[in-house]
C-alpha positions as CSV (number, residue, x, y, z in Angstrom):
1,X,94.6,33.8,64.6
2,X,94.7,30.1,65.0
3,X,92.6,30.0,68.5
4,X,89.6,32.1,66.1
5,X,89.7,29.8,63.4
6,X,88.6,26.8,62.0
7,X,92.7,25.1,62.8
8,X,92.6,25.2,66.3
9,X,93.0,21.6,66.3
10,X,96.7,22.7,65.0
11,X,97.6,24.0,68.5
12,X,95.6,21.2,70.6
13,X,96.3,18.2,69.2
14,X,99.8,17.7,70.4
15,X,98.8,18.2,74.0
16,X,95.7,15.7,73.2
17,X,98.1,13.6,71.6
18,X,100.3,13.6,74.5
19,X,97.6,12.6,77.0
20,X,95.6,9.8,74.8
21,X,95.2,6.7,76.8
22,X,96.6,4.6,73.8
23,X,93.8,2.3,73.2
24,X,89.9,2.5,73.2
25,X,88.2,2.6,76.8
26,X,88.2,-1.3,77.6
27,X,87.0,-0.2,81.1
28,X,84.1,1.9,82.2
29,X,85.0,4.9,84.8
30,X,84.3,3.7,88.6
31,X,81.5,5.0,90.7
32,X,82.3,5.9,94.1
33,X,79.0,5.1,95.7
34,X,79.6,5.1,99.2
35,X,77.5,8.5,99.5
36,X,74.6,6.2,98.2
37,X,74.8,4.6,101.0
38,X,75.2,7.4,103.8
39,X,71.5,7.8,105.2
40,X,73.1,11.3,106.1
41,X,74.2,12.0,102.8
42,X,72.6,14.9,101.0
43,X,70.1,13.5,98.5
44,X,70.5,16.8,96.1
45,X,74.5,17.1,96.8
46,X,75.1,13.3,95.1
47,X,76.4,13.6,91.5
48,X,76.5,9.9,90.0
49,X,78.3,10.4,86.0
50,X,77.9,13.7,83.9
51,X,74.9,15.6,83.3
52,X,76.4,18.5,81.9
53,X,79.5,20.2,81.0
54,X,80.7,21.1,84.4
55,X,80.6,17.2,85.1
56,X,82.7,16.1,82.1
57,X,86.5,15.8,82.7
58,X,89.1,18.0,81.0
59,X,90.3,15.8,78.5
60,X,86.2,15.9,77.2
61,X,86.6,19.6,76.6
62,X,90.2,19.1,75.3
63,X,89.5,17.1,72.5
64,X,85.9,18.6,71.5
65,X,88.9,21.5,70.3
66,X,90.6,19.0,68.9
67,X,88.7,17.2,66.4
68,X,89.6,17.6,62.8
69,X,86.4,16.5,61.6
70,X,88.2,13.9,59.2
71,X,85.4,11.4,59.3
72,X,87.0,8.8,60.4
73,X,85.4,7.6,63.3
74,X,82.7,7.3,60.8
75,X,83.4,5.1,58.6
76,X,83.4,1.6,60.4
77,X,80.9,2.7,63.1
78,X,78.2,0.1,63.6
79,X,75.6,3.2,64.4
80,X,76.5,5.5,61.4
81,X,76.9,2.7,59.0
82,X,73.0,1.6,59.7
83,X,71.3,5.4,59.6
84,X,71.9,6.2,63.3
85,X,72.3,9.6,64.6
86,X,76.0,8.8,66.1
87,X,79.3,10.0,65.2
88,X,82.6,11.4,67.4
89,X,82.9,13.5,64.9
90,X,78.9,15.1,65.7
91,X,79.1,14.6,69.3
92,X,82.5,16.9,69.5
93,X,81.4,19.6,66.9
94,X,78.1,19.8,69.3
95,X,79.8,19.8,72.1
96,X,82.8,22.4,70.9
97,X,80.0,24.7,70.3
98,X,78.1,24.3,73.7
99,X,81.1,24.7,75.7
100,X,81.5,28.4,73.1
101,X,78.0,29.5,74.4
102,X,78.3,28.7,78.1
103,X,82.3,29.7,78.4
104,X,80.8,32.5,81.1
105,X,78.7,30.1,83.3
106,X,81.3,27.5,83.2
107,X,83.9,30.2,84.2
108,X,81.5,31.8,86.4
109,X,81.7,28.7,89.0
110,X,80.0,27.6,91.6
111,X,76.1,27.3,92.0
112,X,75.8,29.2,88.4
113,X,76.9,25.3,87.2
114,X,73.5,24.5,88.4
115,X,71.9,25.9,85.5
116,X,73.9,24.5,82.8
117,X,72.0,22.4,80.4
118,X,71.3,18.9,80.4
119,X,73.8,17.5,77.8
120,X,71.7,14.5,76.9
121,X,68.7,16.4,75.1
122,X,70.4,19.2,74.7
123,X,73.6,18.9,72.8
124,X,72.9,15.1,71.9
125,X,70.3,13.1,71.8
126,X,68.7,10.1,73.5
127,X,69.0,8.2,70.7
128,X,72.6,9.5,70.4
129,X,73.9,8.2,73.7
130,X,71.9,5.3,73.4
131,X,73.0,3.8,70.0
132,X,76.3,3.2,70.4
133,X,77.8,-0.1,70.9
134,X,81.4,0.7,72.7
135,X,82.8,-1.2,70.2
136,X,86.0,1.3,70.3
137,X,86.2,1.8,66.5
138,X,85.8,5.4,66.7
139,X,88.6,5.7,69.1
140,X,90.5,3.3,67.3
141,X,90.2,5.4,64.1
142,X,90.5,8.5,65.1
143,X,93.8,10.2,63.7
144,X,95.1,12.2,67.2
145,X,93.2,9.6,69.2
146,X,90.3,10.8,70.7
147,X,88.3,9.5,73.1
148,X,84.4,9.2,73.0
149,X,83.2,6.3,75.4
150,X,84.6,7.3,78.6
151,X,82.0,10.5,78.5
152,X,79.0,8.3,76.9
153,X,79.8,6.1,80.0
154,X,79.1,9.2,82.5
155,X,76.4,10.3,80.6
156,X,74.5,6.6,80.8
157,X,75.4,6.2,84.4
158,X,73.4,9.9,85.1
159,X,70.5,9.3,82.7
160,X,70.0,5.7,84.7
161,X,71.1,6.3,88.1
162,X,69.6,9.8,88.7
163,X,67.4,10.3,86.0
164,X,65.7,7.1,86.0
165,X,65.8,7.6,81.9
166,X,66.6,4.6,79.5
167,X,65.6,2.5,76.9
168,X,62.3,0.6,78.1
169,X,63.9,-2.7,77.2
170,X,66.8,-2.3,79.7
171,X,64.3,-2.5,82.4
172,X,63.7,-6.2,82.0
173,X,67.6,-6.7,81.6
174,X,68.1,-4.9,85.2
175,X,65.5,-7.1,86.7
176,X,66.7,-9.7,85.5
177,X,70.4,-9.3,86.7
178,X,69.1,-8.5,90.3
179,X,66.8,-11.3,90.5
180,X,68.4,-14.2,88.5
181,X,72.1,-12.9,87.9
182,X,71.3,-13.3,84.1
183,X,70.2,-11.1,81.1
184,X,67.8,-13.9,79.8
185,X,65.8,-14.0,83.8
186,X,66.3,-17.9,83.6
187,X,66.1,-19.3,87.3
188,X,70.0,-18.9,88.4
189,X,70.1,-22.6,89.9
190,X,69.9,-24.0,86.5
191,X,73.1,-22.2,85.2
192,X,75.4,-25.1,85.1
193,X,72.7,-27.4,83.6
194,X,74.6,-27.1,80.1
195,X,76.9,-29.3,81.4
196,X,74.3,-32.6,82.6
197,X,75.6,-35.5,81.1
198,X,79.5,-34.7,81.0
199,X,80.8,-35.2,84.0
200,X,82.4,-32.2,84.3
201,X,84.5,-31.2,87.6
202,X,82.7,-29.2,89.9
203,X,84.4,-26.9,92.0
204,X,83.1,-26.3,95.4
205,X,86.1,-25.5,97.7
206,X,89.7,-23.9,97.7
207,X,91.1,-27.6,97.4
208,X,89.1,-28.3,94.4
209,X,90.4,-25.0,92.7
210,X,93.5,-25.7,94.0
211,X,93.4,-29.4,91.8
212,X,92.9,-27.9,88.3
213,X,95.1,-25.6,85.9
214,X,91.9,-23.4,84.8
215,X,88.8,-22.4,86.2
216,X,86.6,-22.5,83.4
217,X,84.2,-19.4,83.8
218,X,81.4,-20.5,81.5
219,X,79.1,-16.6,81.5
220,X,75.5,-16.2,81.0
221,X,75.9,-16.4,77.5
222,X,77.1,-20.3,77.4
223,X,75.4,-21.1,80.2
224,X,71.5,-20.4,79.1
225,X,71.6,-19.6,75.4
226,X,71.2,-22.7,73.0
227,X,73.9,-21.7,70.5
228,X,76.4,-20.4,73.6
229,X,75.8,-24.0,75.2
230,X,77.1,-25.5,71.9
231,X,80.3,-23.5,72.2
232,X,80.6,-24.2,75.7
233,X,80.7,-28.2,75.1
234,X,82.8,-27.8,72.1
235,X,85.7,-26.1,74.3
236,X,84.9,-28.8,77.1
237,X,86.1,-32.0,74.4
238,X,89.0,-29.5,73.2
239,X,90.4,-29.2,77.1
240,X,89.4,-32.6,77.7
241,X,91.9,-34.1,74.6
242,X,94.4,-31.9,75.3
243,X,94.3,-33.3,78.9
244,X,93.6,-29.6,80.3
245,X,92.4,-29.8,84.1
246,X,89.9,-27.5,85.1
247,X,86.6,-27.1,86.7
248,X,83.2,-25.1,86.6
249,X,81.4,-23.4,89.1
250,X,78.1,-24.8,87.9
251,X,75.1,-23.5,89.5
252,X,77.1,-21.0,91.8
253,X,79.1,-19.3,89.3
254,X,78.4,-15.6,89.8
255,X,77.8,-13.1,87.0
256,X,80.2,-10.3,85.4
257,X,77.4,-7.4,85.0
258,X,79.4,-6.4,82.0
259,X,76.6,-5.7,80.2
260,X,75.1,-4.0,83.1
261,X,77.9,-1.8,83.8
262,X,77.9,-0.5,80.4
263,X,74.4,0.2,80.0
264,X,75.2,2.7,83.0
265,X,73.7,0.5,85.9
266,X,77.1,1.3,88.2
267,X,75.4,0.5,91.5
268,X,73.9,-3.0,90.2
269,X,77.1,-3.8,88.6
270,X,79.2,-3.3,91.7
271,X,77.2,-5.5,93.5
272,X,77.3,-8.2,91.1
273,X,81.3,-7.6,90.8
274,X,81.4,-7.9,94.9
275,X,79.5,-10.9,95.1
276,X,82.0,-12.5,92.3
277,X,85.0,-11.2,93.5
278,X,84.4,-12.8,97.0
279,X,83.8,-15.9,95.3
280,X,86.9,-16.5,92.8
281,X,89.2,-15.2,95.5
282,X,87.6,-17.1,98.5
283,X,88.0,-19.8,96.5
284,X,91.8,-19.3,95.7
285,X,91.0,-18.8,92.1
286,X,94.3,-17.7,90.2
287,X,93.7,-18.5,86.5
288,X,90.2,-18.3,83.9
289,X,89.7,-19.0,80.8
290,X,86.4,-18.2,79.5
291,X,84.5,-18.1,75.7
292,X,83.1,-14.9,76.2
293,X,85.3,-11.9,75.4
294,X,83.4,-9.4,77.3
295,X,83.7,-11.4,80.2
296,X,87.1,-11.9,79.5
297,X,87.5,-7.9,79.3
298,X,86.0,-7.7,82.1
299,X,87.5,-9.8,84.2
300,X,91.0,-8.9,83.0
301,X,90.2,-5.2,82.6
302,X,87.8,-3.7,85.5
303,X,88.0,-6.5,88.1
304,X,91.6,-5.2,89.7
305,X,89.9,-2.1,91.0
306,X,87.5,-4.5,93.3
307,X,90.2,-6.9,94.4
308,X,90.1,-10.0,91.6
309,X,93.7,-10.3,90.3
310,X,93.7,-13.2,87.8
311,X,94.9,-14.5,85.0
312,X,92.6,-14.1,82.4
313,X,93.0,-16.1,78.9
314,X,90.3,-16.0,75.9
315,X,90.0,-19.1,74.7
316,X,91.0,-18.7,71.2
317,X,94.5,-17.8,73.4
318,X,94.1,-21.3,75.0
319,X,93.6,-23.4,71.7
320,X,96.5,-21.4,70.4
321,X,99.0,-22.4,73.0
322,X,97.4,-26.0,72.8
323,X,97.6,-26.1,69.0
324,X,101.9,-24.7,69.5
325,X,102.3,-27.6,72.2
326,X,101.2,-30.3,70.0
327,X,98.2,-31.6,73.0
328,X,96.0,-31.2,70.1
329,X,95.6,-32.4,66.8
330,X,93.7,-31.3,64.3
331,X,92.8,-32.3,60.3
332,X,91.4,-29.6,58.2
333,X,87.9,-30.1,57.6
334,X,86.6,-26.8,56.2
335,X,86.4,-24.6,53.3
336,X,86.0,-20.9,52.6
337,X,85.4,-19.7,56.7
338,X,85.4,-16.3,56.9
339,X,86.6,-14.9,60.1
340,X,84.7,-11.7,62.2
341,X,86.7,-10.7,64.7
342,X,84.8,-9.6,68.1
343,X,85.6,-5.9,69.4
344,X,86.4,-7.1,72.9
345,X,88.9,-9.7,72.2
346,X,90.1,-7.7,69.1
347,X,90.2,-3.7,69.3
348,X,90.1,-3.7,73.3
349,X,92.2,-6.1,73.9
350,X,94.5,-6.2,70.7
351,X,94.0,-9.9,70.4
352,X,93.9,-10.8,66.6
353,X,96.6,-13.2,65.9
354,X,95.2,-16.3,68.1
355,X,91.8,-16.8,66.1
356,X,93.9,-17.0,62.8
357,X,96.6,-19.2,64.3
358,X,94.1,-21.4,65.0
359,X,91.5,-21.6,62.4
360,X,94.9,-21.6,60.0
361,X,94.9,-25.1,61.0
362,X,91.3,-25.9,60.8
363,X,90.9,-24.7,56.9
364,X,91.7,-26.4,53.7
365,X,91.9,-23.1,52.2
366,X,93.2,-19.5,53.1
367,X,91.1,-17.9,55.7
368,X,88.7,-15.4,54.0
369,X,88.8,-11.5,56.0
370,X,85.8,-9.4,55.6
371,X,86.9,-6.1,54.3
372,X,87.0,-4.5,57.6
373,X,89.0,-6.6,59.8
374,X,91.0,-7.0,62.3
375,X,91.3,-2.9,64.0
376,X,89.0,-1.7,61.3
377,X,86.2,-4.8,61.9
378,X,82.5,-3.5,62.0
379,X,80.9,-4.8,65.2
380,X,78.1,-6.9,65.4
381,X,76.0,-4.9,67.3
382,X,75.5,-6.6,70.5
383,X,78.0,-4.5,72.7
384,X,77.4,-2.0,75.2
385,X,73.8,-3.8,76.1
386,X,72.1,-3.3,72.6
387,X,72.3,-7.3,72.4
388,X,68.8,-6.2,74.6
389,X,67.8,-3.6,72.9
390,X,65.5,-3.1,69.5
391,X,66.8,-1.4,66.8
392,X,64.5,1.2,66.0
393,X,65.9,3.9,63.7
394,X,67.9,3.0,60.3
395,X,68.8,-0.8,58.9
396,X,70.1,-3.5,61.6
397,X,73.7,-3.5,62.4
398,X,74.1,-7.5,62.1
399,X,72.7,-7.7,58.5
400,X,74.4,-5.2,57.5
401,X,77.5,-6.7,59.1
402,X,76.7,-10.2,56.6
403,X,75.9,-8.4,53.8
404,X,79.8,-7.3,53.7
405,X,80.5,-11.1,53.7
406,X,78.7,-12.1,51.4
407,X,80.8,-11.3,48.1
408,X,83.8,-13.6,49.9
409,X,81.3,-16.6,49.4
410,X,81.5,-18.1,52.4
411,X,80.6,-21.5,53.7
412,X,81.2,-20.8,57.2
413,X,81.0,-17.4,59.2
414,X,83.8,-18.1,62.1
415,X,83.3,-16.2,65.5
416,X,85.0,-16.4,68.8
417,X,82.4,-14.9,71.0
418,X,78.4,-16.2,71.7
419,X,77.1,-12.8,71.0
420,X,78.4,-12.9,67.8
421,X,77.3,-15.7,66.7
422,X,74.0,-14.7,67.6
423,X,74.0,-11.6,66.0
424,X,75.4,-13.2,62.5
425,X,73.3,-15.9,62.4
426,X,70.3,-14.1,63.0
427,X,71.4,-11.7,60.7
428,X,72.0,-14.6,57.8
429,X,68.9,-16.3,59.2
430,X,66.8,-12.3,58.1
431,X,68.7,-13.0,54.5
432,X,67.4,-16.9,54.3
433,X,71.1,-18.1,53.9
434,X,71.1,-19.6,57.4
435,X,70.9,-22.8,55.7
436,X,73.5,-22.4,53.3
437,X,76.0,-20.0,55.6
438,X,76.6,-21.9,59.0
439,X,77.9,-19.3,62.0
440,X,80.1,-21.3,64.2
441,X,82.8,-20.5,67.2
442,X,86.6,-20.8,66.5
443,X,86.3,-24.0,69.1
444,X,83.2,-25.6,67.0
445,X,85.5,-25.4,64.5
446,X,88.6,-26.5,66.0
447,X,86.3,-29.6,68.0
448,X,85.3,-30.8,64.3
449,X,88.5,-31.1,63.1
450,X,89.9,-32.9,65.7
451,X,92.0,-36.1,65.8
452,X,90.5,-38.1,68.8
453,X,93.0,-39.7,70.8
454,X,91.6,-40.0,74.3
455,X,88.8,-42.0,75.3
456,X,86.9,-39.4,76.8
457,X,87.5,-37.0,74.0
C-alpha cells in the first residue's frame, strides 16, 4: 500500500539517502556549449538547462517522492521567512504531482516529450524560481537531504539562455559583465584604483607571481564598492604587519561571473571563467586569498572543471593561521559584536570556526550568535544575483535578517564578506540604527585592534 499512500517517502528515502551529494550545491551544473557554437548545429535540437520534466535528472524525480513535508527547509529560508512564494517543500509537492499527471507522456518517450509543460509557469512560478538566494539552507535542513538548487540552476539557465525570460534588472547586470567585467558597469581600467596611495605590489608577469606567497584576488566587490574598498585596505595593513607577501592584479584582474553563473547566464559566465583562467595559470598563479566568499567558492569550487587548480583560502582562514603563528598581534578593542556568518564561506563551504577564532581575540566580551547561526544562519539576501535585484513581493530579507539581532544589543554587526555588509548595513541604515549599530568585516575589526609593530603597518 505504501507506493499509494501518503508514506511513500518510507520506501524512497533510503535510496535518496544513499545518493545525497552530502552538502548543499556549492557549484552550479556545467553547460556544454559547444553546439552553440556549431554554425551547423540545429537551432531547435539545442537544449541549454531544464524546461520541463523530461529535462530534469533522476535524482529531481527521486526526491519529489521523497519529501516528508516536514517544513524544515522552511524555517530559515531567506524567501519564506519574508512572504515569498518559495519553499522545497512546495516546489516537490508541485512537482510530485506533475510528474503523477504526465507519468504516460513521460513514459511514452520520444517526440511526445515535446509537449510536456513548461515547468516554470506551470508547476512553479516566476517568482518561485526567481526568489531564491542559493543560500543552501534548505538543503542543509532538510532531514534525508534533498537537493533543490541544482534543478533551480537548470531551470534559470533555460528561462535566460533560450527563453530570453528574467528579471528586468538582470539585464543591466549582464551588460555590465560583458562590457566592463563588473556588476556595478564602472569602467574596468579603474579596478585596482582602491589601492592608489599604498604602494601595493603589482603583479604583471610569472616572475612577479613567482615573488609572493599569495595572490591577492581583490573581486568586484572590493574593488568598486565604497564599503568593499574599506575591507580591502583593512586586509592590506593585516598582511602587511604580519610580513605576508603578495600582490594584486590591479586593473587587469579578471572577473569570477559568480553572480552571473548563478543567475543562469552559463554562456557569459564561461567566458568570463576562460578569460580568468588563462590569466592566473599563465601567470603561474598557485595560491589566492580573497575577501569575498563567493569568489572564494567559486574559485575553489567550479574553477577545476575549466583548468584553474589553486589554492584557495578565505581570508578569515588567513588571519586565523596568522593570529595561531603569532605574526599578528592584536588588543581587544570591542564590545558586544555579533557575528553573521555568510552562506558561502559557512554552509557551502563548512567554514565556521575561523571567523570566531579570530574575532575571539578582537572582543572584550563573549561573541554574541544571532539565533540562527552557524548551519542554521538566515542569509542576507544578496546571493544567487538578488544583490541586483528589487524585492518586490513580501518584507526585505536584510531587515528582517537585523531585526533578529537586535534583542542581543549589539554594538557591532561582524561580517566576513562585502555583500553582507552591504545588505546589513542597509538593512540597519532602513531601521535608523546605522548610527548606533556599526557593520564591519572580521579584518576591520581585526585591523583596529591591532598592535603596530612595522613601520609600514
Amino acid at each position: 500500500l505504501m507506493p499509494l499512500g501518503e508514506h511513500f517517502h518510507i520506501v524512497t528515502a533510503l535510496p535518496a539517502l544513499f545518493f545525497r551529494r552530502g552538502r548543499p550545491a556549492n557549484a552550479v551544473p556545467t553547460v556544454d556549449l559547444s553546439p552553440l557554437l556549431d554554425d551547423a548545429a540545429d537551432a531547435s535540437e539545442l537544449k541549454v538547462g531544464a524546461r520541463s520534466v523530461a529535462d530534469l535528472v533522476w535524482k529531481d524525480a527521486l526526491d519529489a517522492f521523497t519529501c516528508t513535508e516536514c517544513g524544515r527547509c522552511k524555517d530559515a529560508c531567506p524567501a519564506f521567512q519574508t512572504g515569498k512564494p518559495l519553499s522545497m517543500k512546495s516546489v516537490n509537492d508541485s512537482l510530485k504531482h506533475h510528474l503523477l499527471e504526465q507519468r504516460k507522456t513521460i513514459l511514452a518517450g520520444g517526440a511526445a516529450q515535446a509537449d510536456l509543460p513548461a515547468l516554470v509557469g506551470e508547476v512553479i512560478s516566476d517568482d518561485t524560481l526567481w526568489s531564491c538566494t542559493t543560500c543552501g539552507y534548505c538543503e542543509a535542513a532538510c532531514p534525508i537531504e534533498l537537493e533543490l538548487l541544482p534543478k533551480f540552476y537548470r531551470l534559470r539557465q533555460h528561462r535566460v539562455m533560450m527563453d530570453g525570460e528574467f528579471p528586468t534588472e538582470l539585464k543591466n547586470v549582464f551588460d555590465a559583465y560583458e562590457v566592463q567585467s563588473n556588476p556595478w558597469g564602472l569602467p574596468a581600467d579603474t579596478r585596482g584604483d582602491w589601492a592608489r596611495g599604498l604602494d601595493l605590489p603589482l603583479i604583471r608577469n610569472a616572475a612577479d607571481m613567482a615573488g609572493v606567497e599569495w595572490l591577492f584576488y581583490v573581486g568586484s566587490a572590493q574593488s568598486f564598492d565604497q564599503n568593499g574598498q574599506r575591507i580591502a585596505r583593512a586586509f592590506v595593513e593585516i598582511l602587511r604587519e604580519a610580513g605576508v607577501r603578495f600582490g594584486i592584479l590591479g586593473a587587469q584582474e579578471p572577473t569570477t561571473g559568480e553572480c552571473v553563473r548563478r543567475a543562469g547566464n552559463e554562456m557569459l559566465f564561461q567566458q568570463l571563467a576562460t578569460t580568468l583562467v588563462e590569466s592566473f595559470n599563465g601567470l603561474g598563479t598557485t595560491r589566492i586569498v580573497t575577501c569575498d566568499p563567493h569568489a572564494f567558492n567559486s574559485l575553489r569550487n567550479e574553477y577545476p572543471a575549466f583548468g584553474g587548480h589553486w589554492e584557495v583560502l578565505h581570508h578569515t582562514q588567513l588571519i586565523a593561521r596568522l593570529l595561531a603563528e603569532r605574526r599578528i598581534e592584536v588588543q581587544p578593542t570591542h564590545e558586544r559584536v555579533l557575528l553573521h556568518d555568510p552562506c558561502y564561506l559557512g554552509r557551502h563551504n563548512g567554514e565556521f570556526d575561523a571567523p570566531r577564532a579570530v574575532l575571539g581575540r578582537v572582543t572584550r566580551d563573549a561573541l554574541l550568535e544571532f539565533p540562527l547561526h552557524r548551519e542554521k544562519s538566515m542569509c542576507c539576501g544578496a546571493g544567487g544575483a538578488r544583490m541586483w535585484m528589487e524585492e518586490h513581493i513580501g518584507t526585505r530579507i536584510n531587515v528582517t535578517r537585523v531585526e533578529q539581532g537586535l534583542p542581543q544589543r549589539p554594538n557591532v554587526i561582524a561580517t566576513a564578506c562585502p555583500y553582507c555588509s552591504v545588505m546589513l548595513g542597509d538593512g540597519l541604515k532602513s531601521k535608523n540604527l546605522n548610527e548606533t549599530i556599526a557593520t564591519r568585516d572580521v579584518a576591520e575589526l581585526v585591523a583596529a585592534a591591532m598592535v603596530r609593530t612595522r613601520v609600514n603597518g
